[in-house]
C-alpha positions in Angstrom: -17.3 -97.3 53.7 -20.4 -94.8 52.6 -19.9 -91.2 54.2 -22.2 -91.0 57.2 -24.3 -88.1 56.0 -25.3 -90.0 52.6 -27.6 -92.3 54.3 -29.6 -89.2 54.8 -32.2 -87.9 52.2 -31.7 -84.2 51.8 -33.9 -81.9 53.3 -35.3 -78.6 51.6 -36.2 -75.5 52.8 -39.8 -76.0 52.2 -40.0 -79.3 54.5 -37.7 -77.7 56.8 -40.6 -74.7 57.1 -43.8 -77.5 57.2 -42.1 -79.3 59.9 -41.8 -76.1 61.9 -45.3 -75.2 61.4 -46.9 -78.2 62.4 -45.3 -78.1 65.7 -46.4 -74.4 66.0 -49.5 -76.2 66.4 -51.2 -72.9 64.6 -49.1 -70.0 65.8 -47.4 -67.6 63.1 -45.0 -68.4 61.9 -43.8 -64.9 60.6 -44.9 -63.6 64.2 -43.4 -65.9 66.3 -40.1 -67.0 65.0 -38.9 -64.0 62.5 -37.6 -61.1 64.0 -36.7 -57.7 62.7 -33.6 -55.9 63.3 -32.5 -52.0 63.6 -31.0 -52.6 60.1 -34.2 -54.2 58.5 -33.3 -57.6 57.9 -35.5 -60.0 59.3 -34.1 -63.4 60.9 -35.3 -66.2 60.5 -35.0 -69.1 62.5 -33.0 -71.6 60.0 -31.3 -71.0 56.8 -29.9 -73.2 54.2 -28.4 -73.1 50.7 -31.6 -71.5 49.2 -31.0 -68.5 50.9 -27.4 -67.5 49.3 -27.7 -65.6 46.5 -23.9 -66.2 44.8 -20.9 -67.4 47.1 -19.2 -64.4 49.0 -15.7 -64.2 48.6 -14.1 -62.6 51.8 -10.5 -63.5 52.3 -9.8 -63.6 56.2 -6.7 -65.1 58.6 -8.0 -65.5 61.7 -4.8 -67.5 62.9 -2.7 -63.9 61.6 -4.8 -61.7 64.2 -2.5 -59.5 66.6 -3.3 -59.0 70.5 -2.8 -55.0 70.6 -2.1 -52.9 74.0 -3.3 -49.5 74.0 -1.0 -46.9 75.7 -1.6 -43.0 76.0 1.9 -41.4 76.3 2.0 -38.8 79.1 5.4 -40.1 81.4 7.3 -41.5 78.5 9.4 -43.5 81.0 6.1 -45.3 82.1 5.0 -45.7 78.8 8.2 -47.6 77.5 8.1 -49.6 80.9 4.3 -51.2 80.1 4.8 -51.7 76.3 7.9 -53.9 77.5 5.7 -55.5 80.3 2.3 -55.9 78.0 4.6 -57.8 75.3 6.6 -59.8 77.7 3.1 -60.6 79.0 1.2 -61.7 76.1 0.4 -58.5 73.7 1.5 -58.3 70.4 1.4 -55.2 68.9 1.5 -51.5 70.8 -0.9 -48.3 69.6 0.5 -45.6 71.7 -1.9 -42.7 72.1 0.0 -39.0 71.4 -1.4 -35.7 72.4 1.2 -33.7 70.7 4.3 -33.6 68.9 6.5 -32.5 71.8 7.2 -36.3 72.6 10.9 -37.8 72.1 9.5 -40.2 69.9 13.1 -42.0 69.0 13.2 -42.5 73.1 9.7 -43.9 73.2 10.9 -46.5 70.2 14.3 -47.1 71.1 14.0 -50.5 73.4 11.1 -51.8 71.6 11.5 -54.7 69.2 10.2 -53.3 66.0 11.6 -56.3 63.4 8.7 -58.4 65.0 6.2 -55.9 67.1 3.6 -53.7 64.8 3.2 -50.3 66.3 -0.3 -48.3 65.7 -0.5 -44.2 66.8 -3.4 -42.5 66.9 -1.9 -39.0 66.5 -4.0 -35.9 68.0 -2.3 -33.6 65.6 -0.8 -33.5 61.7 2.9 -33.1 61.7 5.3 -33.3 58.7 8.4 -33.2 61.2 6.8 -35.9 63.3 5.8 -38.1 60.8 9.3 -38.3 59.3 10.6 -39.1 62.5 8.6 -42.1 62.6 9.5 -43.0 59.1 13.7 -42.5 59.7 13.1 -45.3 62.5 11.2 -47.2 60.5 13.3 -47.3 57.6 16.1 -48.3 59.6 14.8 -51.1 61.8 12.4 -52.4 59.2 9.3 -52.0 61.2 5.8 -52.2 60.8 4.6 -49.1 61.5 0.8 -47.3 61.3 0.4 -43.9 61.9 -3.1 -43.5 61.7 -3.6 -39.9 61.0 -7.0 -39.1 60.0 -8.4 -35.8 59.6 -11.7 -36.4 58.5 -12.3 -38.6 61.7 -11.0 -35.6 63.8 -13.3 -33.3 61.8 -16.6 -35.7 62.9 -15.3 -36.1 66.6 -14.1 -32.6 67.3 -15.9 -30.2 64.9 -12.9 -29.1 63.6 -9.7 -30.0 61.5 -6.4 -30.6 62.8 -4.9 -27.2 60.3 -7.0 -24.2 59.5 -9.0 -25.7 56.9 -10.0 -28.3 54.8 -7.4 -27.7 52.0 -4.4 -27.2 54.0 -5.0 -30.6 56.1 -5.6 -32.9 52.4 -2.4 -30.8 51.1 -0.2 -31.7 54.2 -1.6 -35.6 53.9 -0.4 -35.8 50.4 2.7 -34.5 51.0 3.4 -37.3 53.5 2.1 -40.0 51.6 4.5 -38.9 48.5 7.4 -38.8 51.6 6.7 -41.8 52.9 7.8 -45.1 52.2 7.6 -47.3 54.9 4.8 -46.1 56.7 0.7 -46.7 56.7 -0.1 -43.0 57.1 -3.9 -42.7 56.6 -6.6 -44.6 58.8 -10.4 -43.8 59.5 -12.3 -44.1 62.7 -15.3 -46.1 62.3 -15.7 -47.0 65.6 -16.8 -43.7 66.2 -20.5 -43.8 64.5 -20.4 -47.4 66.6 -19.5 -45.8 69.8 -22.0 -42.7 69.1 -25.0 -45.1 68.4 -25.7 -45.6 64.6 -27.0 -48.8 63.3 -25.1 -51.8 61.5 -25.8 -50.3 57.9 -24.9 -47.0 58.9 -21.4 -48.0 60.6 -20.6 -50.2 57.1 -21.6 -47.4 54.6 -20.3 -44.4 56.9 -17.0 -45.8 57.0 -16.8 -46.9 53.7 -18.1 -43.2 52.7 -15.5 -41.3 54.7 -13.0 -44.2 53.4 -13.9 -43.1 49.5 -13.2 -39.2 51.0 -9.6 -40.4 51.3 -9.6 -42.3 47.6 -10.8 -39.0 46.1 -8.2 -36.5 47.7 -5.2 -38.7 48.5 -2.6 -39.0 45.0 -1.0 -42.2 45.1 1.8 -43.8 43.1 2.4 -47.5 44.9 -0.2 -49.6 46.8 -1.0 -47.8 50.5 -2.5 -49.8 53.6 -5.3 -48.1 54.9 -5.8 -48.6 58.6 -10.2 -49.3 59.5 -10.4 -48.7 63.4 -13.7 -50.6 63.7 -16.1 -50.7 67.1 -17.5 -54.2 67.9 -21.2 -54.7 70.2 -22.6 -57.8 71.5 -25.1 -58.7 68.7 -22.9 -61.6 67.8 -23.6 -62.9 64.5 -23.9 -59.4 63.2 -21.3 -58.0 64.3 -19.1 -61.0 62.6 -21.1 -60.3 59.0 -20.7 -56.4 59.4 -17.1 -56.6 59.3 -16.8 -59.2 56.5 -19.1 -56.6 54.5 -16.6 -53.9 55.8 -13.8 -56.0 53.9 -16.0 -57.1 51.1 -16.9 -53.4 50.0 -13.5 -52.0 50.3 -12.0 -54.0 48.2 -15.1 -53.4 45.8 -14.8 -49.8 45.7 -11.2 -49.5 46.5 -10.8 -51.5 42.7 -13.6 -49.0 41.4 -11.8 -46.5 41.8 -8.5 -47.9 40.5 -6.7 -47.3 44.2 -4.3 -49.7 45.2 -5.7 -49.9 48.7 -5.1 -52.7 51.6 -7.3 -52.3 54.0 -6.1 -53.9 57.8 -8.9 -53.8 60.5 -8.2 -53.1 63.9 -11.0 -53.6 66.3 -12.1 -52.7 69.5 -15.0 -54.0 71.7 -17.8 -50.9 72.1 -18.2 -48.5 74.6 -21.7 -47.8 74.0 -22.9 -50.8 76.2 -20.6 -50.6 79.1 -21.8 -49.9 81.8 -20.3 -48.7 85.1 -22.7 -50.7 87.8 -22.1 -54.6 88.0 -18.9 -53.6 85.7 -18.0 -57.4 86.1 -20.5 -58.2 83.5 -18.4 -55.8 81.1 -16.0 -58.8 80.9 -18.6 -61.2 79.5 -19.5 -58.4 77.1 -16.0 -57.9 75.5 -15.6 -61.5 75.7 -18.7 -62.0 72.7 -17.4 -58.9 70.8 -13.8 -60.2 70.8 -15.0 -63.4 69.0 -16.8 -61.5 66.7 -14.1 -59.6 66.0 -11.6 -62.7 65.6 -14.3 -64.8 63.3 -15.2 -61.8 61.0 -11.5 -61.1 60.5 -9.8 -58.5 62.8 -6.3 -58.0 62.0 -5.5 -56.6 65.3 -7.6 -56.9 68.3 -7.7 -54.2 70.9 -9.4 -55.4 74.0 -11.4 -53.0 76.5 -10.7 -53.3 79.7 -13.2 -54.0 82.6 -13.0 -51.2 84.1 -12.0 -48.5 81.7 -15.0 -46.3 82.2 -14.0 -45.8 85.5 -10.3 -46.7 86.1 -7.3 -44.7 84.9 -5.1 -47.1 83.0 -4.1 -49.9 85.8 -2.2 -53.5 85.3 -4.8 -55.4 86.4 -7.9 -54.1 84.0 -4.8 -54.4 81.4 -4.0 -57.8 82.2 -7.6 -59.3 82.5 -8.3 -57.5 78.9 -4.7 -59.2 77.4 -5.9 -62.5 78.9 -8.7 -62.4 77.5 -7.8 -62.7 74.0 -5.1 -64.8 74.9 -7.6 -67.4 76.1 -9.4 -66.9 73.2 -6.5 -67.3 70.8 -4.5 -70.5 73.2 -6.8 -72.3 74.6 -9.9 -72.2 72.7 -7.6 -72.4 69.8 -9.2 -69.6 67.2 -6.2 -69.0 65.8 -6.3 -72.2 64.1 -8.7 -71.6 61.1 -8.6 -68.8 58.5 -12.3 -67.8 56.7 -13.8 -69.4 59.6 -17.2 -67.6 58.8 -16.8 -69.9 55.5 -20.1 -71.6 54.8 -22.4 -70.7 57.4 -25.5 -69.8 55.6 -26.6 -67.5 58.3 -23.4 -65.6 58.6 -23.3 -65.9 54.3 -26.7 -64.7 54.4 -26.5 -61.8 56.8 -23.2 -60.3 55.1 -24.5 -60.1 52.2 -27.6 -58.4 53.1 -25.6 -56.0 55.3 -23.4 -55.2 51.9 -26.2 -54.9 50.0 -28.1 -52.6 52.1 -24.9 -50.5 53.3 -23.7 -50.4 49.5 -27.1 -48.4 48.6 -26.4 -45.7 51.2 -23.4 -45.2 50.5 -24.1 -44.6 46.8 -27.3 -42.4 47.9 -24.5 -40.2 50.2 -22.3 -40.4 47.0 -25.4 -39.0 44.8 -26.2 -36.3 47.3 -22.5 -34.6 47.7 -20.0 -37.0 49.2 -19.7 -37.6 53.0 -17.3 -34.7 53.9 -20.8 -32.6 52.1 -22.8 -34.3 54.1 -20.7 -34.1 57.6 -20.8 -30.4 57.2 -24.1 -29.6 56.7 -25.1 -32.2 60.0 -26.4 -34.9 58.0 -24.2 -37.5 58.9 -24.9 -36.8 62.8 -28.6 -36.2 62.5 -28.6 -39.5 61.0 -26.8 -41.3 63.9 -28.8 -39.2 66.3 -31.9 -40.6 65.0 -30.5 -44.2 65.6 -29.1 -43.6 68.9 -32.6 -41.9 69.8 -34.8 -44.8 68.8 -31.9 -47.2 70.3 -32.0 -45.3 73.7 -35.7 -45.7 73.9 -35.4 -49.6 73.7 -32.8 -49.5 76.5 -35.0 -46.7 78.6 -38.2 -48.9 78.4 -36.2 -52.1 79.2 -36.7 -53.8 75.8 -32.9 -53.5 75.2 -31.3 -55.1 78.4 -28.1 -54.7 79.9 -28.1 -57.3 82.9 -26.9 -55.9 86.1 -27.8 -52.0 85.2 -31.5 -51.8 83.7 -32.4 -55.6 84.3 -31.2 -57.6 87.8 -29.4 -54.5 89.0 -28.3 -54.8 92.3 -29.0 -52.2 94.8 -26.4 -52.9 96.9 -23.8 -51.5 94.5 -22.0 -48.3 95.2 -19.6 -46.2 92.5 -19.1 -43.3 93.8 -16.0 -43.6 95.7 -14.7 -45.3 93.1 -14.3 -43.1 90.1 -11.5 -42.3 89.3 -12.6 -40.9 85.9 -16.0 -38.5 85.0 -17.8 -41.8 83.1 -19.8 -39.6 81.4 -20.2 -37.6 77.8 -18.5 -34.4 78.7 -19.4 -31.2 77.8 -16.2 -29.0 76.3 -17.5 -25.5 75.2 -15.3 -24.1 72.0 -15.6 -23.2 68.9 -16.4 -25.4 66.2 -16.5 -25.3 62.3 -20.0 -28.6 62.4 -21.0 -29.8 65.4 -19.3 -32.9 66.4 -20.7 -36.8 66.5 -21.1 -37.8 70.5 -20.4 -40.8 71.8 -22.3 -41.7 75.1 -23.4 -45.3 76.1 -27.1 -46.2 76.8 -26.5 -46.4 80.5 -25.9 -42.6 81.3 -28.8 -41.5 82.3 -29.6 -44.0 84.4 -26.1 -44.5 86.1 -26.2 -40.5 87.1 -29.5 -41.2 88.8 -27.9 -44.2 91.0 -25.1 -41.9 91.8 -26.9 -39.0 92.7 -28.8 -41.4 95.2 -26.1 -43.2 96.7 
C-alpha cells in the first residue's frame, strides 16, 4: 500500500503565498500577516523547506530533563525537612540558596540521597574552605554536584565582586577549579538580563559574552561543565529557538576556543511578567514557559511558583509549581521525545536567525573590549535599559497585555493584606564599583497605584 501523503502533489512556497493572497481578497500581504518582533525578525505566517538555510544540529533530551526545588537555607532543620518532602513528592533535583559560609553544610547533605539526586547552590559568597567541603562529600558519595559560583553575574547584579577586586576573585576561581574534581564549579546567570528586560538577541549574545569571560580567565586541564541559569517568558515559539541558539553557540565558541566545555541549562520561568493582581493567571504563564523550556532543551527545570512575588516560601505555591511540571512530564508525556524541536521549519527557522543575529553582537562586544569592558563602563545595562524602556512603553500603552492586570483587571481585587513580601524593585543604598542591572517586571507601576488606592 502507497504512503498516504504521496497521493499528494507537493506544494511550493510560491503557491503556498498565491493562495494566501487571493483570499486576502487585496489586503497586504506584508501588512497584514508579517509581524516584526523586538529582535527584528519578521514572522511570517507559514514556513516550509525553502526557508532553512542548512540543517541545525542541536543535540537535546527532553526525556533526561530534572524537576528542580529551590530552597533558600536560613533554619537548616527546615531546609533538610522540605528537600526530603519536595523529592518524596515529585522533585528531582535540589538548588539550595546560601547566604554565607557559616552553614553546616555536611548537616544540610547528610540525609539526602546524593547517588541519584543532583544538587545545584547558588552561593552568595566565594569560599575555598566551603567549596572543598562540598567536594569531600561529593567525592565520597559520588554525587552530582553544581556549585554555581559566578562572580561576573554577582558583579552585574550587585555592582560589586564577591573579593576586593577583579584579580583576586578569577585567582580564587582558578584555584578551585585546579582543586576540584568532582564538582561543576563555575555557572553564569543569564536569567538576569531576562528578568531585567533585554530582548531575545541580547539575552543569547550577553550570556554567551559573559560565558567567553570565563573561557578567557578560567585555566583548565580536563573537560568542565558549565552551569547556564537561563530565564524563560511567554513568547512561546521563541523562547524554545532562543535556548536551542543558547546551546548551538556554546558549543560553537566553546570549540573556538579549544575549551572543553559542557554546557547544562537550567531554566526558570521569568519574573518580569508576573504579576501580583489576578496572580492565578501567573499559573497559566509558567505553564507556556515550562514547555518552552522542556522542547528547547532544559536540563533542569525550576518552576516559579504562583505566588512567589508575594508569598514567603509555602507548600502549597511549592506543590502547585512541582505539579506542574510533573503534569507536563506524566501525563502529557514530554518526556518521551528527545530533539523534539527537530524539523519544525518555524522553530528551525527562528533559531537560526536568533544565532545569527546574537552571534554578531556578540562578536561586535568581542571587537569593542570584551563584556567584563563593557559591564564596567555601563554598556551592557544601558543596552538592557533601552530594551526594558521601549518594552515598558508597549505594556504602559496596553499594546503588550498581561490579562487580569492592564487588560480584564478586576476591580474587585485586593493585595494589600496579603503581602507578605515588598513585590517591588528595592532600593538598597551602598557603595558600588558599576551600577548594577535591575530587574523589575512591567507591572510595577501600575500594581503600586492599585495598592495605594485600595
Amino acid at each position: 500500500m502507497k504512503p498516504l501523503f504521496t497521493n499528494f502533489a507537493p506544494v511550493s512556497a510560491k503557491e503556498w503565498k498565491q493562495k494566501i493572497q487571493f483570499e486576502l481578497k487585496g489586503a497586504d500581504y506584508n501588512e497584514i500577516l508579517i509581524w516584526n518582533s523586538p529582535d527584528d525578525i519578521k514572522v511570517k505566517p507559514f514556513y516550509d523547506k525553502e526557508d532553512i538555510k542548512e540543517v541545525i544540529s542541536v543535540t537535546t533530551k527532553a526525556s533526561e530533563f530534572k524537576i528542580c526545588q529551590n530552597i533558600f537555607v536560613h533554619d537548616i532543620n527546615k531546609s533538610i525537612e522540605r528537600a526530603l518532602d519536595s523529592l518524596a513528592r515529585g522533585a528531582e533535583s535540589i538548588r539550595f540558596s546560601i547566604e554565607d559560609e557559616t552553614i553546616a553544610i555536611e548537616k544540610l547533605l547528610e540525609k539526602l540521597p546524593l547517588e541519584s539526586t543532583p544538587i545545584f547552590f547558588h552561593l552568595n559568597f566565594i569560599s575555598i574552605d566551603f567549596v572543598q567541603k562540598i567536594e569531600s562529600i561529593a567525592t565520597k558519595r559520588k554525587a552530582a554536584i553544581y556549585c554555581n559560583i559566578d562572580p561576573i553575574g554577582h558583579l552585574a547584579k550587585e555592582g560589586n565582586w564577591f573579593i576586593t577586586s577583579e584579580k583576586n576573585n578569577f585567582e580564587t576561581l582558578n584555584n578551585l577549579v585546579k582543586r576540584g574534581n568532582y564538582l561543576s564549579l563555575i555557572s553564569v546567570n543569564g536569567a538576569l538580563y531576562q528578568n531585567s528586560g533585554a530582548t531575545i538577541v541580547q539575552q543569547i549574545a550577553y550570556t554567551l559574552a559573559h560565558t567567553n569571560e570565563y573561557f578567557n580567565h578560567i585555566e583548565l586541564s580536563k573537560p568542565q561543565t558549565m552551569v547556564l541559569e537561563i530565564a524563560v517568558g511567554t513568547n512561546y515559539f521563541f523562547e524554545i529557538a532562543k535556548l536551542r541558539a543558547i546551546r548551538l553557540l556554546f558549543n560553537l565558541i566553546a570549540k573556538e576556543y579549544n575549551q572543553n566545555w559542557n554546557c547544562h541549562l537550567v531554566v526558570t520561568p521569568t519574573r518580569r511578567n508576573k504579576t501580583l493582581y489576578d496572580y492565578n493567571v501567573n499559573m497559566l504563564r509558567t505553564t507556556t514557559e515550562c514547555m518552552s523550556a522542556i522542547l528547547g532543551g532544559a536540563d533542569t527545570i525550576a518552576n516559579l511558583p504562583y505566588d512567589a512575588l508575594y508569598h514567603k516560601d509555602n507548600e502549597f505555591g511549592d506543590r502547585i509549581a512541582r505539579n506542574q511540571l510533573l503534569i507536563l512530564k506524566n501525563e502529557s508525556y514530554f518526556d518521551k521525545v528527545n530533539n523534539p524541536s527537530d524539523g519544525s521549519y518555524y522553530i528551525e527557522s527562528l533559531t537560526q536567525q536568533l544565532a545569527d543575529k546574537a552571534l554578531v553582537l556578540f562578536k561586535d562586544i568581542e571587537a569593542n573590549g570584551g563584556f567584563l569592558k563593557q559591564l564596567n563602563e555601563g554598556i551592557i545595562k544601558r543596552k538592557i535599559q533601552e530594551s526594558a524602556d521601549k518594552e515598558q512603553d508597549l505594556f504602559d500603552s496596553g499594546k503588550e497585555i498581561l490579562l487580569g492586570t492592564n487588560k480584564h483587571a478586576n476591580k474587585d481585587d485586593r493585595m494589600k493584606h496579603d503581602l507578605e513580601l515588598f513585590p517591588f524593585v528595592k532600593i538598597k543604598p551602598r557603595k558600588t564599583l558599576i551600577t548594577p542591572i535591575i530587574e523589575k517586571r512591567l507591572a510595577e507601576k501600575i500594581e503600586q497605584e492599585r495598592l495605594e488606592k485600595e
